[in-house]
N, C-alpha and C positions, 0 to 999 in steps of 0.2 A: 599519525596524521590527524589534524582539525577538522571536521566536517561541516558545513551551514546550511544553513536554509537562506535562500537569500528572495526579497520580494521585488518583480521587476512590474513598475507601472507604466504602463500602454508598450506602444511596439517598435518608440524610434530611442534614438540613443541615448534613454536615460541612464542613470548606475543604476544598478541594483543596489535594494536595501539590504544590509545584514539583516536576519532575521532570528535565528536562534541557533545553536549548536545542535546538530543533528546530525549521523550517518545518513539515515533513512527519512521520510517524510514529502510533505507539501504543503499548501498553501490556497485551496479556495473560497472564494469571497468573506463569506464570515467563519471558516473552519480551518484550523491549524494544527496537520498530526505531523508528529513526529515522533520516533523510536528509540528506545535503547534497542539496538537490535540483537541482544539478548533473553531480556526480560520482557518488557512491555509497550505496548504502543498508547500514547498519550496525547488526548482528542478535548480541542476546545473547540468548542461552539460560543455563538453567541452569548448566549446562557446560562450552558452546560458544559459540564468538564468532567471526561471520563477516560480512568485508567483502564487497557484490555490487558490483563496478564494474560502473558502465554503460557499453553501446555510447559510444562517441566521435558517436555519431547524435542523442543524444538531447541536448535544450536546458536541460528541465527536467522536472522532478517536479511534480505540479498534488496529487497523494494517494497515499497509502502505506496500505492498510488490511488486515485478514482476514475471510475470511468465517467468521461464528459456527459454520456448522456443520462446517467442514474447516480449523481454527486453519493446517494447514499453505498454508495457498492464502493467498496475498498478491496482495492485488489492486491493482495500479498503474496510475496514470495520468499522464499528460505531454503533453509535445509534442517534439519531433523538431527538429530544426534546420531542415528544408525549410518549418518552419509548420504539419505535419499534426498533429490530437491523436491522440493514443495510449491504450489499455486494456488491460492487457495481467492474466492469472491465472497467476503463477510457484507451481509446488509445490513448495515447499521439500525432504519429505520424499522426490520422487519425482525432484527436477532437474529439472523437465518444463516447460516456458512455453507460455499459451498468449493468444492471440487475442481478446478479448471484443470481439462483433459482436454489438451489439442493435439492433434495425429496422434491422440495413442500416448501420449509424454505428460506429465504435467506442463502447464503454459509457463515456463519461466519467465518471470518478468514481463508478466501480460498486461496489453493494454486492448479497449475496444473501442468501434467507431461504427457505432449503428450494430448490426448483425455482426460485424466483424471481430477478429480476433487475431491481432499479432502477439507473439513471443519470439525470445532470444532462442535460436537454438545454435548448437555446440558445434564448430565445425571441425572437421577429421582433421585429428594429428596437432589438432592449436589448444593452448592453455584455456584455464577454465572459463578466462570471461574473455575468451576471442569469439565472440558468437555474431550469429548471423539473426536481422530480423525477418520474420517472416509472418506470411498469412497463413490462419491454420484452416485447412481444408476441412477437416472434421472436428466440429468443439463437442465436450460433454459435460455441462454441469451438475454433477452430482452434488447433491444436500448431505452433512453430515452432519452429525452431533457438532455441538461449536464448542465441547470439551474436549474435542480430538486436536485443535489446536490453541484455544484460546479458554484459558480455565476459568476465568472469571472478569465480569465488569464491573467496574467500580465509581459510581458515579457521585458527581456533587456539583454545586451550584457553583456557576464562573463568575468572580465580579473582577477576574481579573483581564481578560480579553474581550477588547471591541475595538473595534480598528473601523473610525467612522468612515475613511475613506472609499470603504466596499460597500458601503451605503448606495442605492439604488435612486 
């Protein structure tokens, strides 16, 4: 199957633009990541253009998102080569990785909205991605080494990305 990224401007019924070939990814104002979601997630900025190679651990990418209120927090989700899924909140601006633990689970496919914290969770006797979303009662973000899932950054100048449009 083809995957896109597609960019939608304002909220009434325009098309959407094609935007690039992606499994995994998004698209805020002047920032454009997308995934192999094998290997590595690939981040333009205005700017700057940087490759995150992943751990050699991890299998795949399941989401690649931000949180509204901290554009810099990229919230990821996978699975590991052992079969574990994974959640993890990278600070871009800070280098900082960290852990997303809600009730106890990692956050699948977390997203947040202020204090808050939804993930997909698994519902009894349904296949893998029949999940439920929900609010997690308990979150814990723990810090970890950011070679636990992301081995290296690889940066360089962009003169390829500026989309005047998201111009302010």
């Amino acid at each position: 199957m083809n995957y896109f990224l597609y960019e939608k401007i304002g909220l009434g019924d325009s098309e959407p633009l094609l935007t690039i070939p992606a499994k995994v990814g998004y698209l805020w104002k002047y920032r454009l990541v997308y995934a192999d979601p094998k290997t590595s997630i690939m981040v333009y900025d205005d700017s700057t253009r940087y490759e995150m190679v992943l751990s050699d651990e991890i299998e795949f990418l399941y989401r690649v998102s931000y949180s509204p209120d901290c554009p810099d927090l990229m919230l990821i989700s996978g699975q590991k080569k052992n079969g574990e899924l994974f959640s993890i909140a990278h600070h871009t601006g800070l280098d900082k990785c960290f852990e997303v633990i809600a009730d106890g689970l990692p956050a699948y496919k977390a997203a947040t909205f202020g204090s808050k914290v939804f993930y997909a969770t698994k519902q009894p006797e349904e296949d893998f991605e029949q999940r439920k979303i929900v609010q997690a009662t308990t979150v814990e973000w723990r810090e970890v080494p950011n070679d636990l899932y992301i081995k290296d950054i690889i940066m360089s100048e962009n003169k390829d990305y500026h989309n005047e449009e998201f111009e302010l």
